[in-house]
C-alpha positions in Angstrom: -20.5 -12.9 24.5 -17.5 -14.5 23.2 -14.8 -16.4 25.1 -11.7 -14.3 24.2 -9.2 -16.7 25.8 -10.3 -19.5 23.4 -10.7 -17.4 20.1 -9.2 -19.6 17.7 -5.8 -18.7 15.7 -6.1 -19.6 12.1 -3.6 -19.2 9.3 -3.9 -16.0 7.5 -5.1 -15.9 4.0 -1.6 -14.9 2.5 0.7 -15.6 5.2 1.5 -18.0 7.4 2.0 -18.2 11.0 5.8 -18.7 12.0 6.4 -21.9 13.3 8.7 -22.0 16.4 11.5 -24.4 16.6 11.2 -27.9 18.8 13.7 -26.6 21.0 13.3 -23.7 22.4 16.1 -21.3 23.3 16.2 -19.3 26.6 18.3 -16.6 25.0 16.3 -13.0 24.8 16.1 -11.2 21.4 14.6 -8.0 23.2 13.4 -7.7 26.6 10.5 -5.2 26.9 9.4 -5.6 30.5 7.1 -5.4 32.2 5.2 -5.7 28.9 6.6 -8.5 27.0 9.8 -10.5 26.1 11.4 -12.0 23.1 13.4 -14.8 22.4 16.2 -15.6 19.9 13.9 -18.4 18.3 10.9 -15.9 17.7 9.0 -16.7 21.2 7.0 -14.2 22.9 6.7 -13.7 26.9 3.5 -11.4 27.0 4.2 -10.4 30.9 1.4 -9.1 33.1 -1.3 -10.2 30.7 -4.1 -8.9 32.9 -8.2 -10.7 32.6 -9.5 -9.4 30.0 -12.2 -6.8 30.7 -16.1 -8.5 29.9 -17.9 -6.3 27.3 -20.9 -4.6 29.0 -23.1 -1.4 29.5 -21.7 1.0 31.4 -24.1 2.5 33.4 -22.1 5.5 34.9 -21.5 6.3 31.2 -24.3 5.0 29.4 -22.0 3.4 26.5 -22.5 0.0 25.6 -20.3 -2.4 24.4 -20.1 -6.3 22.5 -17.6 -8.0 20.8 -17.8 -10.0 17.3 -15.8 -12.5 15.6 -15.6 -10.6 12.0 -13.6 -13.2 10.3 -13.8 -16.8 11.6 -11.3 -18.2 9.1 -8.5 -15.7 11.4 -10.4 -15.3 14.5 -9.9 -11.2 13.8 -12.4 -10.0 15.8 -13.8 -6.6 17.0 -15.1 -4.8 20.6 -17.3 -2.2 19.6 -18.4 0.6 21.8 -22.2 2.3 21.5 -23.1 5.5 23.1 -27.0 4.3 23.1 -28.0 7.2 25.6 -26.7 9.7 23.4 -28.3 7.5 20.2 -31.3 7.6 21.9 -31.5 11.8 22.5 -29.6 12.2 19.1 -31.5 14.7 17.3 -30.0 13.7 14.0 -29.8 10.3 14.8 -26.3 9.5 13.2 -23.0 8.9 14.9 -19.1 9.0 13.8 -17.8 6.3 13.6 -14.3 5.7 14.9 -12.0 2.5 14.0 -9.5 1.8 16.6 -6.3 -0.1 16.7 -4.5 -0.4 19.8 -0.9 -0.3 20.3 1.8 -2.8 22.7 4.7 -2.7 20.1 3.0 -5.2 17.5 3.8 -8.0 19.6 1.4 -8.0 22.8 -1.4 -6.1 24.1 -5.6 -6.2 23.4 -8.3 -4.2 22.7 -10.2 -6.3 26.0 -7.6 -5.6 28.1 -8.8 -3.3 30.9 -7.1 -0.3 30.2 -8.0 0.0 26.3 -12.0 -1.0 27.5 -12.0 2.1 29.9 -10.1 4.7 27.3 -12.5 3.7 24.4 -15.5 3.4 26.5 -14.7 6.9 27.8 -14.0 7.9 24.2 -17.2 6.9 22.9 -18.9 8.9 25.2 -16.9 12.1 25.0 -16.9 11.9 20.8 -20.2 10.6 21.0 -18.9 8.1 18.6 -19.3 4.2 17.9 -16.0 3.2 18.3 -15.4 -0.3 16.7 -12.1 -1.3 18.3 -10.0 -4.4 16.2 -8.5 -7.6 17.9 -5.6 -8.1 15.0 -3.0 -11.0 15.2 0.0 -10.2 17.0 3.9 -10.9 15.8 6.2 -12.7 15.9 3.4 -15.3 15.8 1.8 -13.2 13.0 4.6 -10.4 11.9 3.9 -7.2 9.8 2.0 -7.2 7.3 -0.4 -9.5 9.4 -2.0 -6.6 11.7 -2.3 -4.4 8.5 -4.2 -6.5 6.6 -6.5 -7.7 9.2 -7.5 -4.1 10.1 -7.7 -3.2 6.5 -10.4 -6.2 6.2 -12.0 -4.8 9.0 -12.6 -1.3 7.5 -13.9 -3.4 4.3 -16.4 -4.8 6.6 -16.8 -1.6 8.6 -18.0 -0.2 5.1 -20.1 -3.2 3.8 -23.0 -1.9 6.3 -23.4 0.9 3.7 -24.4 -0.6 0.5 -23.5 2.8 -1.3 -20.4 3.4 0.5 -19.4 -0.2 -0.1 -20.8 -0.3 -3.5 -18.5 3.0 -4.4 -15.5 1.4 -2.7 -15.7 -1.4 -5.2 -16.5 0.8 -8.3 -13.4 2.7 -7.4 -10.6 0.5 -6.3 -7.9 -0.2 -8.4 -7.6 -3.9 -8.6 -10.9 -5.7 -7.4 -9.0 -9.0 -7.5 -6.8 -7.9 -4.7 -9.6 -7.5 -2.4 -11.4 -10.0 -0.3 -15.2 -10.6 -0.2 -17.3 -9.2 2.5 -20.8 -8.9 1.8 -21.2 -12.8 3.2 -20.0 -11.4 6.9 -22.0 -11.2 9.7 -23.1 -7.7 10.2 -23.7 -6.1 13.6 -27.1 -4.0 13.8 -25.4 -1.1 15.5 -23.3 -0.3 12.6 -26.5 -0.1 10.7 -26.3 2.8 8.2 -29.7 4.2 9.9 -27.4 4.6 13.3 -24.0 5.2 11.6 -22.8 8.5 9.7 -20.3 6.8 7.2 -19.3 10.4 5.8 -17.6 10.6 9.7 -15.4 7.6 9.3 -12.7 8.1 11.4 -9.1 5.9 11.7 -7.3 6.2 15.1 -4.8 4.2 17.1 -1.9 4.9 19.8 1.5 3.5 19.5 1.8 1.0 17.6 -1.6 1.0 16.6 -1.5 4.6 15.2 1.2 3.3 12.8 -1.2 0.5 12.0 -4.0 3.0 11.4 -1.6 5.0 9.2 -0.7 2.1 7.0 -4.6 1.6 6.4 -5.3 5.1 6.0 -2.1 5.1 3.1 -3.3 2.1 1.3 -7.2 2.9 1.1 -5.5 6.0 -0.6 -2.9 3.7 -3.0 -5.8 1.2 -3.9 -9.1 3.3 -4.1 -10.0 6.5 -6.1 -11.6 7.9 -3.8 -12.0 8.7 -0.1 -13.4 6.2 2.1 -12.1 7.6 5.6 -12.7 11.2 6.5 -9.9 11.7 8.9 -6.9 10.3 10.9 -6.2 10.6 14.7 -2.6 9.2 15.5 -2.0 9.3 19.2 1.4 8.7 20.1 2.6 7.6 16.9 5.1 4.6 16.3 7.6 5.7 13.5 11.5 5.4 13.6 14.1 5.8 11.5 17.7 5.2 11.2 19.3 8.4 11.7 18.3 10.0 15.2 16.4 13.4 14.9 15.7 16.3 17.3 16.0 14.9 21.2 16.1 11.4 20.4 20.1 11.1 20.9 19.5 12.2 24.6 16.0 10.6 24.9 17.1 7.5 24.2 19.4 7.4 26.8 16.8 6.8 29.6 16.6 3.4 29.5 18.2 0.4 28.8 19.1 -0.2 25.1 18.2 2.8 23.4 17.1 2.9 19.6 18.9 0.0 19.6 15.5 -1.5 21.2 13.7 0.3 19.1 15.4 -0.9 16.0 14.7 -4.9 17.7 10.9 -4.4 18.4 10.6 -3.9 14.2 12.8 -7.2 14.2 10.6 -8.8 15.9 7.5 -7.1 14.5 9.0 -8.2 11.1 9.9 -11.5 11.9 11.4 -13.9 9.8 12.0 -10.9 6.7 14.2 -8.5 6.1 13.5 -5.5 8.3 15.0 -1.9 8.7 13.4 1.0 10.6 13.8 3.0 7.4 11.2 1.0 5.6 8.3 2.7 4.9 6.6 0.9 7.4 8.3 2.6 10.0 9.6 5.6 8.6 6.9 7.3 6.5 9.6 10.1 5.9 11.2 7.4 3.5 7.4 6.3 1.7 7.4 7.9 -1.8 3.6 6.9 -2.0 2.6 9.5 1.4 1.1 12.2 -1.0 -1.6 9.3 -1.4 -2.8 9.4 2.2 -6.4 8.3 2.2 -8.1 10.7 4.3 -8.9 14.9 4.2 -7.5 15.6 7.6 -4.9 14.1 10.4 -5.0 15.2 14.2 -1.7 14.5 15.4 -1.6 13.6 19.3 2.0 14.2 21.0 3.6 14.3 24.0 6.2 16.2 25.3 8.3 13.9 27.1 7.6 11.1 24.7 10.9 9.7 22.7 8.7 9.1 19.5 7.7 12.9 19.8 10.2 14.1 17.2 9.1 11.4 15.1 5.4 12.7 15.1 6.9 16.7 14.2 8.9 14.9 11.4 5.9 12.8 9.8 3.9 16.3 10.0 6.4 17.7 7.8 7.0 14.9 5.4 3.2 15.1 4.7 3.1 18.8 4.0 6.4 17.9 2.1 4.7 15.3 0.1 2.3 17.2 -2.1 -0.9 15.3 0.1 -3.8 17.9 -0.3 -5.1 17.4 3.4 -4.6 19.4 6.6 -2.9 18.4 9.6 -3.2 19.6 13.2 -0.9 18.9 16.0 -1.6 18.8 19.4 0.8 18.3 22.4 0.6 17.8 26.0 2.9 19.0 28.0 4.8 16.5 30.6 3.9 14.0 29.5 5.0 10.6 28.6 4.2 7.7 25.8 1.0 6.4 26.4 -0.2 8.5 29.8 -3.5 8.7 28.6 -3.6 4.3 29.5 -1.6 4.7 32.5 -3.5 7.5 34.0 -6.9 7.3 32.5 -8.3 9.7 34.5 -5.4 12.4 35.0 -6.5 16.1 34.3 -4.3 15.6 30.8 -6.0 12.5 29.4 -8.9 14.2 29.8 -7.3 17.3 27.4 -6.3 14.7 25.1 -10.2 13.7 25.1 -11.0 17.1 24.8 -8.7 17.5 21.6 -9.9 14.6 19.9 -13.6 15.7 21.1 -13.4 19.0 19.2 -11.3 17.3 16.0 -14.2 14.9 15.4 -17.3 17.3 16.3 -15.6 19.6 13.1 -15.1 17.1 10.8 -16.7 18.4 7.4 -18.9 14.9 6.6 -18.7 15.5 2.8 -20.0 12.8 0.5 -18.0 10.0 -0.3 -17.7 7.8 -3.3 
């Protein structure tokens, strides 16, 4: 198993890590406690960084799990979670397959962070899914579009352990010199097409991660002809916007700084560029390319007390707005807050949340692709 404190950080293929100044100021950009801190010269405090949590096999569960560098030039590396007693009495042999990216406002968290191990690992069982779960580069170090590309080079590989899938993908996309080479990777024999039902490709991601997962899920429909995910699970979604909407005028007022914070965490996600929170990034209401949504079906996960909740009822409407030709479900629970499902992984809700996303993926229509 790979030491995850020493994974190397290497320069990204396009952009370059942000070099920090010799001097370092003690003035705070944004203060997120008790998750992480910024500075005025583009430092980050990642606060209460907990031991990561060792890949192994659960025996109360019966998932498995191992992590993989994918890319060694970036150190972008994956956990990936195997329901192998399930496998094993599998009448059809074939699983889903779920790609996860986690959330912590761009800037901090990890998919081997205890409380991400213990969601997925209970998600794998309850989808009966392999859930491959990505380790992107973080800003300020790495800002936006950093964590994009890296998990949209991990689907690339995801998909390489189908030669038809993969050899679709590249008859289809748009402009082949764009993309980066994958067949040379290392693949991982549990993503083996034999175990694997590619026509069940799932995206998903909380947070932060759910707006990465939508930013893949958009592009693989800008860049490729065809459909190379089946569906899209957004928990939590992070998407803002300039003008406040629905409850978010009172909402914000809980704590300290209001959309105003908001408005910094994309300053600092977008580090050294130009950033507002009604880019496209952040506000898919403002992205004249969301008719092109790469996928045949988004489950929408909300929660009632949550301040991005009106956010997640306004990107539902923008995408029936849009002309996109998919379905979307939404599904809320009730008192709760952002992120419950982390903070009380084993609440009576967090299980309906499990249950939701249980039933989305068990209906999934796995059409051919490609």
């Amino acid at each position: 198993m790979m030491e995850h404190q020493t994974k190397p950080k290497m320069e990204h293929q396009t952009k370059s890590k942000i070099n920090r100044t010799d001097n370092p100021s003690d003035e705070i950009f944004a203060d997120y406690s008790p998750t992480f801190r910024v500075y005025k010269d583009g430092r980050v405090d990642r606060l209460n960084v907990t031991k990561p949590k060792p890949a192994s096999l659960d025996r109360k569960t019966g998932v498995d799990s191992k992590d993989m560098v994918i890319f060694p030039e970036t150190g972008v590396s994956v956990r990936i979670f195997n329901p192998i007693q399930i496998f094993q009495s599998s009448t059809s042999g074939k699983m889903p397959l779920i790609m996860y990216c986690h959330g912590s406002g761009f800037c901090s968290g990890s998919t081997f962070s205890p409380v991400y191990h213990y969601f997925l690992n209970r998600l794998a069982l309850e989808t009966r899914s392999i859930i491959v779960s990505v380790e992107y580069r973080k800003a300020t170090e790495y800002p936006l579009p950093v964590a994009y590309d890296d998990c949209w080079d991990a689907l690339l590989w995801i998909i390489s352990h189908d030669p038809n899938i993969y050899s679709g993908y590249l008859k289809s996309v748009k402009n082949p010199t764009k993309q980066i080479n994958v067949t040379h990777l290392t693949k991982e024999p549990w993503l083996e097409s034999g175990r694997v039902d590619f026509n069940r490709l799932f995206l998903s991601g909380d947070s932060s991660g759910a707006n990465v997962a939508h930013q893949v899920t958009l592009r693989a429909g800008v860049e490729v002809n065809k459909t190379i995910i089946n569906d899209l699970i957004l928990i939590q979604p992070f998407f803002w916007g300039k003008v406040p909407i629905g409850n978010e005028v009172i909402n914000c007022r809980r704590g300290p700084g209001g959309a105003a914070l908001a408005e910094k965490l994309w300053e600092a996600a977008r580090w050294g560029s130009p950033a507002s929170v009604d880019d496209p990034w952040m506000n898919p209401a403002k992205d004249p390319t969301l008719s092109s949504l790469g996928c045949r079906r988004v489950l929408l996960c909300l929660a009632e007390k949550d301040v991005l909740r009106d956010r997640g009822l306004l990107y539902e409407n923008a995408l029936k707005k849009s002309g996109w030709l998919g379905d979307v479900k939404v599904e809320e629970i009730k008192g709760e807050d952002h992120v419950f499902h982390l903070i009380k992984p084993s609440s009576p809700k967090t299980l309906e949340l499990m249950r939701q996303i249980q039933d989305f993926v068990n209906c999934s229509n796995p059409e051919s692709k490609l």
